[in-house]
C-alpha positions as protocol buffer text, in pm:
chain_id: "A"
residue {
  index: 1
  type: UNK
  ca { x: 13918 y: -8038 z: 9383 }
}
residue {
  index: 2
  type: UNK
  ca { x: 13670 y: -7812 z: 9501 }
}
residue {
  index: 3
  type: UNK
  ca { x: 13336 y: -7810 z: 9287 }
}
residue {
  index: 4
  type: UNK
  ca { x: 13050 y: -7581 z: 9212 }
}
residue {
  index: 5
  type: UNK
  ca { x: 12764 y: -7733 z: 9011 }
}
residue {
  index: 6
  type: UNK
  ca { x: 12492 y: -7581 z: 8881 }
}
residue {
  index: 7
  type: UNK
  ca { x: 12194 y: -7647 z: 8664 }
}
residue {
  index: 8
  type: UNK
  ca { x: 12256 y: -7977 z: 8887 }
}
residue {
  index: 9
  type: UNK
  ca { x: 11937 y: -8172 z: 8806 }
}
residue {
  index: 10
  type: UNK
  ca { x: 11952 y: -8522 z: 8968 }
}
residue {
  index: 11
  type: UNK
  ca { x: 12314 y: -8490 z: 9053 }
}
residue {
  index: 12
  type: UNK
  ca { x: 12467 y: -8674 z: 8729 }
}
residue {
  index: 13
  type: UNK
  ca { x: 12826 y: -8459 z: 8746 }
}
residue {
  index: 14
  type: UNK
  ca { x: 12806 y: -8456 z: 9136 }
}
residue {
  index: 15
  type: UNK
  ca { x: 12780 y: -8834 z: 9140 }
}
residue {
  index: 16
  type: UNK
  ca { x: 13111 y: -8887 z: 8893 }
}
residue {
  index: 17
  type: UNK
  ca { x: 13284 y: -8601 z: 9074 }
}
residue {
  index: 18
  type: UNK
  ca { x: 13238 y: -8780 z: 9434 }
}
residue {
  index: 19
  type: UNK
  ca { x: 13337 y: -9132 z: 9340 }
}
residue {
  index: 20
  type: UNK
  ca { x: 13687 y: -8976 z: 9264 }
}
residue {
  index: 21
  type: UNK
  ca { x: 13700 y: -8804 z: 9542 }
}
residue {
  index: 22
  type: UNK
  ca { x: 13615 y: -8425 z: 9447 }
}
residue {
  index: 23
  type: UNK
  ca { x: 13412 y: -8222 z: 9704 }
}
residue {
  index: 24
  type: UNK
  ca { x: 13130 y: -8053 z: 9605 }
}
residue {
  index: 25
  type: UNK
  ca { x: 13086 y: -7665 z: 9811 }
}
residue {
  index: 26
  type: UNK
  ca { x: 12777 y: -7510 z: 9634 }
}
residue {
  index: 27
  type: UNK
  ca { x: 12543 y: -7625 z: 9409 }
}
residue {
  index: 28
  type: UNK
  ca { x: 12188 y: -7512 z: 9233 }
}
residue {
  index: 29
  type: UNK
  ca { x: 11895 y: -7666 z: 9091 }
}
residue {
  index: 30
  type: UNK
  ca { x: 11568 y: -7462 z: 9091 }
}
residue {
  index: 31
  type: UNK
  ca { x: 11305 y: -7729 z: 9016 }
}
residue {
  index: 32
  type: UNK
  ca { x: 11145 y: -7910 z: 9313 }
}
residue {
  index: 33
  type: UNK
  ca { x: 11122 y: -8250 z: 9170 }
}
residue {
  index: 34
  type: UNK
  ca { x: 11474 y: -8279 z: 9069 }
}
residue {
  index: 35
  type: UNK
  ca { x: 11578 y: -8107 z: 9407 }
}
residue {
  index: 36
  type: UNK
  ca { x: 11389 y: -8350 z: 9580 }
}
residue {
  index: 37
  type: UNK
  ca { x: 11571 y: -8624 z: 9406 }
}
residue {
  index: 38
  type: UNK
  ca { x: 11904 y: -8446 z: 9434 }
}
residue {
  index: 39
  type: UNK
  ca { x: 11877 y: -8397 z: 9867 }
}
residue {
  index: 40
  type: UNK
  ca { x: 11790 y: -8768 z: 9861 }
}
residue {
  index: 41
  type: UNK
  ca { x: 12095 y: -8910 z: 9709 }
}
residue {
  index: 42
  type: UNK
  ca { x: 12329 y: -8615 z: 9847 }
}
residue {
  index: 43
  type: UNK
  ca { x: 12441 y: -8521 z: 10201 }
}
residue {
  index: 44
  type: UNK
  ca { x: 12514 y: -8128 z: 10147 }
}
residue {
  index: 45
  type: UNK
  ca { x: 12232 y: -7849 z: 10148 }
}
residue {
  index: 46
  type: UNK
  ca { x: 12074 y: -7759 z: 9792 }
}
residue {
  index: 47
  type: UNK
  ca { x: 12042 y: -7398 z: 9711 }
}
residue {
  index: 48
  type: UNK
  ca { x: 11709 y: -7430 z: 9516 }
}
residue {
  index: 49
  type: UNK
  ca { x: 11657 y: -7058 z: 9379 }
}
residue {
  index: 50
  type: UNK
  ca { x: 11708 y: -6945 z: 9044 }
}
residue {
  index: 51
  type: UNK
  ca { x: 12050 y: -6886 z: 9022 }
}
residue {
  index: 52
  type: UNK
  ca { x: 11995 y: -6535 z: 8841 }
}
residue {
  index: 53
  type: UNK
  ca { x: 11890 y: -6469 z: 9198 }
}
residue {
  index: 54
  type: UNK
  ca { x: 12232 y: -6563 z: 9323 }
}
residue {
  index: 55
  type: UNK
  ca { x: 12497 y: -6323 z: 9387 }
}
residue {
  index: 56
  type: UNK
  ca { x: 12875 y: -6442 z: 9316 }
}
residue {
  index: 57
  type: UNK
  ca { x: 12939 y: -6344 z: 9691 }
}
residue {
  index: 58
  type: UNK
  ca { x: 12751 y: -6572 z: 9767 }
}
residue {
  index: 59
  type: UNK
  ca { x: 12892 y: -6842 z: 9666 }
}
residue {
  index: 60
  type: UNK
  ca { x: 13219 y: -7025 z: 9802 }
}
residue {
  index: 61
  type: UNK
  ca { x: 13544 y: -7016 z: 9601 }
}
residue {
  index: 62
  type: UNK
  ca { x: 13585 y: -7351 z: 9374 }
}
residue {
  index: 63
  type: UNK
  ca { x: 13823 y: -7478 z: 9163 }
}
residue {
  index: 64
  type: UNK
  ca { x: 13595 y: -7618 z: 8928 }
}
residue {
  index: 65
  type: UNK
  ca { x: 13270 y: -7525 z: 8790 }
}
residue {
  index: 66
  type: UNK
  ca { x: 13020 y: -7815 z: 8629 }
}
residue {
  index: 67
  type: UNK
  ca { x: 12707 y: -7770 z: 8476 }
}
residue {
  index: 68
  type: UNK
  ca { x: 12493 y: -7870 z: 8219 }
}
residue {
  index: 69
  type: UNK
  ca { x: 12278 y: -7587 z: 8150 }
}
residue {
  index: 70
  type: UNK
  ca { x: 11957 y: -7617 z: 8002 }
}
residue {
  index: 71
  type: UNK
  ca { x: 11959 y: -7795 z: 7631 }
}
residue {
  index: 72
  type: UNK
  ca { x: 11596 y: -7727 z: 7513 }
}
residue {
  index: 73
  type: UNK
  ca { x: 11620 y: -7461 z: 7307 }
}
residue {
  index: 74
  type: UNK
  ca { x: 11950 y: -7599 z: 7168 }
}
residue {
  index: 75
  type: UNK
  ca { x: 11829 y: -7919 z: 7081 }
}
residue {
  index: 76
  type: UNK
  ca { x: 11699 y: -8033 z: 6760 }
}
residue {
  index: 77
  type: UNK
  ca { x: 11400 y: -8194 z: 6944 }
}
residue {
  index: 78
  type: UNK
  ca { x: 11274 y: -7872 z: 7046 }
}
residue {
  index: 79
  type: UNK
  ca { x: 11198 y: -7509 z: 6896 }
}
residue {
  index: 80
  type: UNK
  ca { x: 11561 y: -7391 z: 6880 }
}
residue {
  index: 81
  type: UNK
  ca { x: 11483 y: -7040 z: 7026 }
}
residue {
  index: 82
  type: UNK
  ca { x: 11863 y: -7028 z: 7146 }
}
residue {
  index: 83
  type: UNK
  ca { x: 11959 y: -6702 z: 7281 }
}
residue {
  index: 84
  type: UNK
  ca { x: 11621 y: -6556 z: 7220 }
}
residue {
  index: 85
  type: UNK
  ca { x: 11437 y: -6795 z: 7508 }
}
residue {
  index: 86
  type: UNK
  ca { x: 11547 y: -6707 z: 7909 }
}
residue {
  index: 87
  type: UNK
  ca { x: 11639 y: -7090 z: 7908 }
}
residue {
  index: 88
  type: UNK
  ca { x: 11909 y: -7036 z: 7609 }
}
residue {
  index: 89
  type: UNK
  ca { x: 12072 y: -6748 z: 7842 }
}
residue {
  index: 90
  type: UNK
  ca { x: 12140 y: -6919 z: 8086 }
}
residue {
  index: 91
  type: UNK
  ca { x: 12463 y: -7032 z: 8005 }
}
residue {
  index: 92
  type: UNK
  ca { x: 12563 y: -6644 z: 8060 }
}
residue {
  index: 93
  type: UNK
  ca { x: 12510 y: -6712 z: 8446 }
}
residue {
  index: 94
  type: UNK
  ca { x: 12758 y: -6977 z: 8485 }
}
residue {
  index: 95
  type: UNK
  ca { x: 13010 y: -6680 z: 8262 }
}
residue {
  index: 96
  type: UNK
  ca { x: 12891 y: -6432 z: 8526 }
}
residue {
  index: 97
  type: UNK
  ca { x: 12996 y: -6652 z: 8871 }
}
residue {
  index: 98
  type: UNK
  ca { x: 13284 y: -6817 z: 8650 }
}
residue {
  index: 99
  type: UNK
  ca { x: 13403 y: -6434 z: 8596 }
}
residue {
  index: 100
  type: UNK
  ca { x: 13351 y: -6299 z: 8934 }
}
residue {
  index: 101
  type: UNK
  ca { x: 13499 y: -6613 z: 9162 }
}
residue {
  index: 102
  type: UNK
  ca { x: 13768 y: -6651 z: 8854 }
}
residue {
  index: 103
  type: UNK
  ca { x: 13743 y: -7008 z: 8913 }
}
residue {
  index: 104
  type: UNK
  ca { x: 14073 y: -7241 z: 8720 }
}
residue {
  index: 105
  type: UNK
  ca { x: 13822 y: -7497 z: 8578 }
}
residue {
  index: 106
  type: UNK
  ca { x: 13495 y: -7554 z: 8381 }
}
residue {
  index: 107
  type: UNK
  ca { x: 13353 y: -7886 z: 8267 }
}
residue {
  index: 108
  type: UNK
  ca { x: 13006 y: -7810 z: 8086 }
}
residue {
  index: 109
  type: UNK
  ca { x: 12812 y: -8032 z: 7873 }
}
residue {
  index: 110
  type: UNK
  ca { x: 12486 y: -7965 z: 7622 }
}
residue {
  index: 111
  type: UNK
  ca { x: 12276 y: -8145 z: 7301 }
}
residue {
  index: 112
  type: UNK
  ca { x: 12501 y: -8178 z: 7011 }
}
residue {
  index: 113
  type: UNK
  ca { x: 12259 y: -7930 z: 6822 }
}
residue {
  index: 114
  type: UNK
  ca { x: 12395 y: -7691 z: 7010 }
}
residue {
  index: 115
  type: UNK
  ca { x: 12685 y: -7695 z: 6748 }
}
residue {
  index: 116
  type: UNK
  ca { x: 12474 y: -7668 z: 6460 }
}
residue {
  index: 117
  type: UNK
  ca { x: 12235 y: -7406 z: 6631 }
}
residue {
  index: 118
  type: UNK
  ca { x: 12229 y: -7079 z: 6412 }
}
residue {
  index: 119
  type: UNK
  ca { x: 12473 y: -7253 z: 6188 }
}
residue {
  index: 120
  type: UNK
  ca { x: 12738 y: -7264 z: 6422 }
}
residue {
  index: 121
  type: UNK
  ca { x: 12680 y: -6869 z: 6557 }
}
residue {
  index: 122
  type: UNK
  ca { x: 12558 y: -6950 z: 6879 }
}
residue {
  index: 123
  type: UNK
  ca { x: 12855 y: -7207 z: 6980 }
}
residue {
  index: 124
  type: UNK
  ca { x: 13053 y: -6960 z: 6823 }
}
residue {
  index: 125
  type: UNK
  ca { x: 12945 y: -6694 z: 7067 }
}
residue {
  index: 126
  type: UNK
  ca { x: 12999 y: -6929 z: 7380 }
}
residue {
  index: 127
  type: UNK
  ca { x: 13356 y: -6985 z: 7302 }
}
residue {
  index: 128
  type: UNK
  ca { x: 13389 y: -6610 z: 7271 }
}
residue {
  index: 129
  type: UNK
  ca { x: 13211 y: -6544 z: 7541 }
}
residue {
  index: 130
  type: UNK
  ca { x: 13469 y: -6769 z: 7773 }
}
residue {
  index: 131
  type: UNK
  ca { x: 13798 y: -6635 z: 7561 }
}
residue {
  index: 132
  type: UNK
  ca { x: 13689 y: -6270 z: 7669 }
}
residue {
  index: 133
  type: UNK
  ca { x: 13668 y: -6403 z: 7984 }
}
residue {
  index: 134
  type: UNK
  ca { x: 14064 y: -6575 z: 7955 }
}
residue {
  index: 135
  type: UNK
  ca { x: 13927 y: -6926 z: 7928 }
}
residue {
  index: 136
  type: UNK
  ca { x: 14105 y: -7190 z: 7641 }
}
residue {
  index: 137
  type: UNK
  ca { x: 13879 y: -7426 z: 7577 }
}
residue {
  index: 138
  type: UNK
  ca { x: 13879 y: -7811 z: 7429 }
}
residue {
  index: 139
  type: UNK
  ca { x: 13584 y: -7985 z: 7309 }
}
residue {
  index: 140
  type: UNK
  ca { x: 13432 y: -8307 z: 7162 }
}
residue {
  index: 141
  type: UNK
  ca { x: 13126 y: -8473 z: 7091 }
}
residue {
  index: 142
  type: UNK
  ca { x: 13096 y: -8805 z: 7267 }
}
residue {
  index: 143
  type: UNK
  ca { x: 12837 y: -9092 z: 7272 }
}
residue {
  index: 144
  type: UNK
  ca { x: 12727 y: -9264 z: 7597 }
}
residue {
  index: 145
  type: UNK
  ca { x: 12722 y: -9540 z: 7420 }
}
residue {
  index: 146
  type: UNK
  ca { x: 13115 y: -9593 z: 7445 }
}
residue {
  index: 147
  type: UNK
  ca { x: 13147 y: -9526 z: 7792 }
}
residue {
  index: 148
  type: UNK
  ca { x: 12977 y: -9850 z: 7933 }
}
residue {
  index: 149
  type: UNK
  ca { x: 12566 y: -9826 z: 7904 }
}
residue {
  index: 150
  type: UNK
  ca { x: 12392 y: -9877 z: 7620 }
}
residue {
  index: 151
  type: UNK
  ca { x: 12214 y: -9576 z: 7560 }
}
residue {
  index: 152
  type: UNK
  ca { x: 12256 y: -9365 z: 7191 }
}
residue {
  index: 153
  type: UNK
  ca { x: 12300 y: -9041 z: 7319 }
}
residue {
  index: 154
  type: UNK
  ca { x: 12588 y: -8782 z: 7196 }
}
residue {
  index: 155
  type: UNK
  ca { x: 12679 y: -8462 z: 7394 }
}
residue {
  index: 156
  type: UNK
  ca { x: 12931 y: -8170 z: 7348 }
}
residue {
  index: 157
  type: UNK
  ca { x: 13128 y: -8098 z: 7696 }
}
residue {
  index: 158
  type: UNK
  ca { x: 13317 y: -7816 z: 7682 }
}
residue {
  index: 159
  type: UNK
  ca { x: 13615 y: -7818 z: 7902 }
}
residue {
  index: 160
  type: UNK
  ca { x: 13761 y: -7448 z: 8015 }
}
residue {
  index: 161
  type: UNK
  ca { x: 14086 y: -7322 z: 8236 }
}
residue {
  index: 162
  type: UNK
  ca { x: 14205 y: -7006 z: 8301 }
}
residue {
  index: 163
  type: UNK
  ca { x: 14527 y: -6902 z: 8105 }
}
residue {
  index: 164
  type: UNK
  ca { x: 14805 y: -6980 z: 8309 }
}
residue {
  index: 165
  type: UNK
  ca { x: 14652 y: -7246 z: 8502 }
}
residue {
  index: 166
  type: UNK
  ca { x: 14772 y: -7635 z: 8397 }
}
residue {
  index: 167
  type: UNK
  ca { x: 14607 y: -7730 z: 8074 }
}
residue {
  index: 168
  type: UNK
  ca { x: 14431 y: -8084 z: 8128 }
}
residue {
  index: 169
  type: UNK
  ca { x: 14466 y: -8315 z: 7842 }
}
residue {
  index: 170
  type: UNK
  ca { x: 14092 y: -8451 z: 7819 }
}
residue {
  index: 171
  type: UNK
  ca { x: 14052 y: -8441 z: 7419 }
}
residue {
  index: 172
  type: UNK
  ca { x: 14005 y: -8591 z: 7189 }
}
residue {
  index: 173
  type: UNK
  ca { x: 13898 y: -8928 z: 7340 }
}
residue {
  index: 174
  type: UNK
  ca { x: 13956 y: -9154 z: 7009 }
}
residue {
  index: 175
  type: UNK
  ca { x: 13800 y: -9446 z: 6928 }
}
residue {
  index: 176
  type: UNK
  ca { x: 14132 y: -9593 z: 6929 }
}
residue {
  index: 177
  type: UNK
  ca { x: 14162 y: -9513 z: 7306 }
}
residue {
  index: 178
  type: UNK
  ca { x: 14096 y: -9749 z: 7595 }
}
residue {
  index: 179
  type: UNK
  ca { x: 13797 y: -9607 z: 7700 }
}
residue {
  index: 180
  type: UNK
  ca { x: 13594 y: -9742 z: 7349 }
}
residue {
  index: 181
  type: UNK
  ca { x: 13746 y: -10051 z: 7355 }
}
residue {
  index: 182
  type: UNK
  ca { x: 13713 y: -10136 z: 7730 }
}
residue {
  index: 183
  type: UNK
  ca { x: 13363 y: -10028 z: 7675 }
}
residue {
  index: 184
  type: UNK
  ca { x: 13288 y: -10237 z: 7425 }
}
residue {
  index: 185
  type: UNK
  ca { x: 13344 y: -10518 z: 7704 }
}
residue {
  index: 186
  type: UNK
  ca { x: 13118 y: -10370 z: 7962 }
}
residue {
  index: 187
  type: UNK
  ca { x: 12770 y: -10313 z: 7802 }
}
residue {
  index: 188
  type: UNK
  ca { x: 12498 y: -10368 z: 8033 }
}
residue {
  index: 189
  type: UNK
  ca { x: 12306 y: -10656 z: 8052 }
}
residue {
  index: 190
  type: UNK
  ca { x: 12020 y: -10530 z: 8246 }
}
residue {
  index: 191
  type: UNK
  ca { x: 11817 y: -10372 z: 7990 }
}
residue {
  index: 192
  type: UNK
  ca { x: 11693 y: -10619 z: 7822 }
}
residue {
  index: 193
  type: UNK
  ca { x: 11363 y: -10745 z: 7727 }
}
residue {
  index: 194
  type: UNK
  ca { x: 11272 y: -11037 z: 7997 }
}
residue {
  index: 195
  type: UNK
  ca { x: 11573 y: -10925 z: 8271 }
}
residue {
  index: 196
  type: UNK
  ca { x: 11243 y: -10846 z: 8492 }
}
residue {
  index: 197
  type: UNK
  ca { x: 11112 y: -11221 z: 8482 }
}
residue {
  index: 198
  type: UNK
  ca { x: 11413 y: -11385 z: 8423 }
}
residue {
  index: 199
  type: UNK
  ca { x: 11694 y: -11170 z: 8619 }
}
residue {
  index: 200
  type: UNK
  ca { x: 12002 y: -11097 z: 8385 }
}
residue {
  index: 201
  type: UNK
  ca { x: 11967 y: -11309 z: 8058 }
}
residue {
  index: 202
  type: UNK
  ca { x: 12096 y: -11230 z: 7735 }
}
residue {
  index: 203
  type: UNK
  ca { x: 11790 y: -11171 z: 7507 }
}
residue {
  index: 204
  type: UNK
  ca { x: 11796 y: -10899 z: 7215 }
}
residue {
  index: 205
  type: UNK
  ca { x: 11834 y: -10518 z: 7295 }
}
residue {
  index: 206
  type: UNK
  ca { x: 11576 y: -10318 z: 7046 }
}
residue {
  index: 207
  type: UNK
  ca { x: 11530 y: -9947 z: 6989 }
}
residue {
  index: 208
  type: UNK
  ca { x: 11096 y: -9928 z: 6916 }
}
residue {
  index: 209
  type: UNK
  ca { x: 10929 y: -9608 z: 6909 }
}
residue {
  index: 210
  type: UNK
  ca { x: 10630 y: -9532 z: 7092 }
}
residue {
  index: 211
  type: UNK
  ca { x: 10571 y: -9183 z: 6894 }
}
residue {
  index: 212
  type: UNK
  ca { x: 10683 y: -9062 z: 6601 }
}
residue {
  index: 213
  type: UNK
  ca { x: 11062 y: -9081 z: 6569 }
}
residue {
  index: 214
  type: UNK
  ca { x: 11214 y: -8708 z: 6513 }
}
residue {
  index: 215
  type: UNK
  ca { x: 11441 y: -8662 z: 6271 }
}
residue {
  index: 216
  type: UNK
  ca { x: 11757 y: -8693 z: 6512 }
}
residue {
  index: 217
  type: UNK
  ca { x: 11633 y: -9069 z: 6593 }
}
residue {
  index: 218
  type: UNK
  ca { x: 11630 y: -9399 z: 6423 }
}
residue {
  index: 219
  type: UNK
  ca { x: 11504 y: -9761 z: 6459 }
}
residue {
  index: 220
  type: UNK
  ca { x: 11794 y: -9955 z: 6416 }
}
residue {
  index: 221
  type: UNK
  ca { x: 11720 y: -10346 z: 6503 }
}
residue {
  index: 222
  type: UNK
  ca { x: 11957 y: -10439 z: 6746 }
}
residue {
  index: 223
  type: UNK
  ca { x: 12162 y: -10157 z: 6813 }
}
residue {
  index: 224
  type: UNK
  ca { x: 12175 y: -9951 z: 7134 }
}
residue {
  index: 225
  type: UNK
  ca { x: 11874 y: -9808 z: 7291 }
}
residue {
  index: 226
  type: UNK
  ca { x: 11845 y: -9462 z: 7147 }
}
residue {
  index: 227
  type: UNK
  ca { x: 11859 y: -9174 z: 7354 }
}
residue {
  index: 228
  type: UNK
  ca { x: 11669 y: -9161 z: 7699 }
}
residue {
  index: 229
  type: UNK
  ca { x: 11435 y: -8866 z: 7686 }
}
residue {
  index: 230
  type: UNK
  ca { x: 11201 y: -8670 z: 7921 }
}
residue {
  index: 231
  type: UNK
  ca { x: 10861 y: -8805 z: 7770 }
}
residue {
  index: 232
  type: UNK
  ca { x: 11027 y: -9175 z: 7782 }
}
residue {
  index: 233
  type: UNK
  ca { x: 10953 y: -9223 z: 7384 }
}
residue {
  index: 234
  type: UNK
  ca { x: 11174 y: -9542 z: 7426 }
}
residue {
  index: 235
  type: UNK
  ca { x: 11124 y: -9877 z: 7446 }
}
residue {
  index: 236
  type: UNK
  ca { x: 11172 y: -10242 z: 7463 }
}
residue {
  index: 237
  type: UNK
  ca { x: 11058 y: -10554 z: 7242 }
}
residue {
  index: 238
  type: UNK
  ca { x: 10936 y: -10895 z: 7376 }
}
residue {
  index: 239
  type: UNK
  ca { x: 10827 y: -11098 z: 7037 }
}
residue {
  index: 240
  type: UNK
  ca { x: 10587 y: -10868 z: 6925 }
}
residue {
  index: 241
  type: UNK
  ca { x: 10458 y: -10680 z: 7194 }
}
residue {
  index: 242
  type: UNK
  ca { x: 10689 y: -10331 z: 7254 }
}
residue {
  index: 243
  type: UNK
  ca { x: 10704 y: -10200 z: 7626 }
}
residue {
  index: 244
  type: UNK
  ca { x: 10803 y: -9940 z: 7821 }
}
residue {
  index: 245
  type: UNK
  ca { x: 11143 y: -9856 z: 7976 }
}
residue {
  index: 246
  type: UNK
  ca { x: 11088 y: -9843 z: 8314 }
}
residue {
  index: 247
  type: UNK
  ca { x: 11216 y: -9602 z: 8543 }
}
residue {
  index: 248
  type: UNK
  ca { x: 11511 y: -9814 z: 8673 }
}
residue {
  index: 249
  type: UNK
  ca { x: 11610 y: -9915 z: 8325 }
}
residue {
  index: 250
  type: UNK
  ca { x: 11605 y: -9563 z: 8268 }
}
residue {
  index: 251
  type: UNK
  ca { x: 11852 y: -9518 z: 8561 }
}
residue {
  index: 252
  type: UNK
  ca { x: 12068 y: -9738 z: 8420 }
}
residue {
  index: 253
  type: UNK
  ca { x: 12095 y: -9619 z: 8120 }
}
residue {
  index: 254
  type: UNK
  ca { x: 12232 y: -9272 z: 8240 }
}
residue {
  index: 255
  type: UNK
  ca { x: 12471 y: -9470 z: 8451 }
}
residue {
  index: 256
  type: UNK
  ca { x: 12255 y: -9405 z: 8777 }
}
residue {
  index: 257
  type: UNK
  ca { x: 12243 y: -9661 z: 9071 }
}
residue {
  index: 258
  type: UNK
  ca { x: 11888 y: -9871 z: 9063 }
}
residue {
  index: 259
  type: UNK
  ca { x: 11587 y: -9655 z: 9235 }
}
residue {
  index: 260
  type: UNK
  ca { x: 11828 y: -9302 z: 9254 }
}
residue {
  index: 261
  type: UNK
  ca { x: 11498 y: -9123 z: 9116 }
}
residue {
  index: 262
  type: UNK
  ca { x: 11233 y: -9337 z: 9359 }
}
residue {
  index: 263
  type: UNK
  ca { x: 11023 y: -9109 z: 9543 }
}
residue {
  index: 264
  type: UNK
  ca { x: 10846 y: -8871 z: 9308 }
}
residue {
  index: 265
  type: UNK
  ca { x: 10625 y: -8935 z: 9000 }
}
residue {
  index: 266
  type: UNK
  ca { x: 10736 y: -9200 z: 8771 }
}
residue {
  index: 267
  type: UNK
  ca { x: 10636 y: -8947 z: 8505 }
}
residue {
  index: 268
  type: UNK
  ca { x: 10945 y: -8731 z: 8687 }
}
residue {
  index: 269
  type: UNK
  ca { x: 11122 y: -9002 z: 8725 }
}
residue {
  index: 270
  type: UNK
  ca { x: 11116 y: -8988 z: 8287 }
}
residue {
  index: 271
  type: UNK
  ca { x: 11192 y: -8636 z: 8312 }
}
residue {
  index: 272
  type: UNK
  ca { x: 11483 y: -8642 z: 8510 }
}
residue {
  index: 273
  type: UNK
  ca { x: 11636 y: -8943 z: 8354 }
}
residue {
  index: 274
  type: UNK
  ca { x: 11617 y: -8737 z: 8019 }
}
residue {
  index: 275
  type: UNK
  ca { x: 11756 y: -8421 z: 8112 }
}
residue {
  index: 276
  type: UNK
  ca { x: 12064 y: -8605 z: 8339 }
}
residue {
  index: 277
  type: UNK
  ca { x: 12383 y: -8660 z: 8196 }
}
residue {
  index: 278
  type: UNK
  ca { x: 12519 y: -8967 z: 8182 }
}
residue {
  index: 279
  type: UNK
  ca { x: 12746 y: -9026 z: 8448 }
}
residue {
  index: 280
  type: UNK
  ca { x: 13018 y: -9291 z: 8322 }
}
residue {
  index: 281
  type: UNK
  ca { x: 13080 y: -9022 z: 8047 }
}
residue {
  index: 282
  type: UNK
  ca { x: 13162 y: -8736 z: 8302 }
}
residue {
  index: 283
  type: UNK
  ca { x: 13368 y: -8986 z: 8514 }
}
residue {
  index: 284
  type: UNK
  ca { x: 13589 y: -9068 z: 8258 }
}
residue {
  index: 285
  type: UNK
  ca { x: 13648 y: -8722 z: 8162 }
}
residue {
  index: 286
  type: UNK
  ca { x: 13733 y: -8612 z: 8531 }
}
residue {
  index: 287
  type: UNK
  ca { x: 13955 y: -8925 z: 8552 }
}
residue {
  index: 288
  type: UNK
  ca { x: 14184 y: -8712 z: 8280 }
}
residue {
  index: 289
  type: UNK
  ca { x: 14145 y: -8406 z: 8430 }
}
């Protein structure tokens, strides 16, 4: 298929899409860092105004549309300002080019809060929003943490297509489903708390703080690092001493080859770690598409 992605950060859906083969005819990210990043990894040009600059006519017929837009003021971790911040709005852009180029497909993804948000009014009013529009829609909740890296982090996608276009059967993925269980199989060994003395060994994987834990987050011993984040809150345990994730860790984490961030800031290298999605998660959803 042909894709449009917006909101594209660091390229997390454009990386899935192109392993299987999609090709990608527009895309949009506004903020220099990540678009520096983005042109990098990727071979085609990077459109890097705001896209409420952007005129539909502008932009090439696709068959698919993938974005996540912006969480913050969705997620819990943040103020919640939803549809009252220019951020929260956003999402209306992708219904404006989705509308106008009456494209068959969209695959978006955002925080889990954004369920919650306004106790449930302001999903509510995106799944109106695309049903005016003649989308159907299917979604679910699901946890990078099943899909092969282990990271903590849960994420609605939102799958759309136009009535009378083929209905894809993405959800639910169950836990009874072969992509948990071949998952379960596959957990990284490469963030761990000596792999950068020792190369891959098998010591314990440990969820530590380095601020104070938000109410969405918890210190489990031994579970799965807990969600990668912009500030890089995260980190790693050798005896006693707790450590950093480091930027390739990070990488890894969201499913990213080693060093896809190198050349900016490792303080953007944090950021755009924390605002990518994961991109095992969106492969295996296109794989069902």
């Amino acid at each position: 298929m042909k894709y449009i992605s917006l909101f594209a950060g660091i390229g997390g859906f454009d990386l899935a899409l192109n392993r299987l083969g999609h090709e990608c005819v527009y895309v949009n990210e506004w903020d220099k860092f990540a678009a520096q990043t983005y042109e990098k990894n990727f071979k085609h040009k990077l459109d890097t105004r705001s896209i409420t600059t952007v005129s539909a006519e502008e932009i090439p017929y696709a068959n698919l549309l993938v974005g996540g837009f912006p969480c913050q003021s969705f997620s819990i971790a943040g103020k919640r300002k939803g549809f009252t911040e220019t951020r929260g709005t956003l999402f209306f852009e992708i219904c404006r080019i989705a509308r106008a180029k009456r494209i068959p497909y969209l695959l978006l993804e955002n925080v889990k809060g954004l369920l919650s948000h306004d106790n449930g009014k302001t999903f509510s009013t995106i799944i109106r929003s695309l049903d005016g529009m003649g989308y159907d829609c299917q979604w679910q909740v699901l946890n990078s943490k099943n899909f092969g890296v282990p990271q903590n982090r849960e994420r609605v996608f939102i799958i759309g297509h136009l009535r009378g276009q083929r209905r894809p059967k993405v959800f639910p993925i169950t836990q009874n489903g072969e992509v948990f269980n071949k998952s379960k199989r596959q957990i990284s060994p490469t963030i761990t708390a000596r792999y950068y003395k020792q190369g891959q060994s098998d010591p314990y994987i440990s969820r530590f703080p380095l601020k104070f834990l938000q109410r969405n987050q918890k210190n489990i011993d031994g579970d799965y690092a807990f969600t990668v984040d912009t500030a890089n809150t995260g980190g790693v345990r050798i005896d006693r001493m707790i450590r950093k994730f480091t930027p390739i860790e990070c990488e890894r984490l969201q499913g990213f080859p080693d060093n896809w961030t190198e050349g900016v800031s490792d303080s953007q290298r944090y950021k755009q770690c924390g605002n990518a999605v994961t991109v095992n998660v969106v492969e295996e959803i296109m794989k069902r598409f």
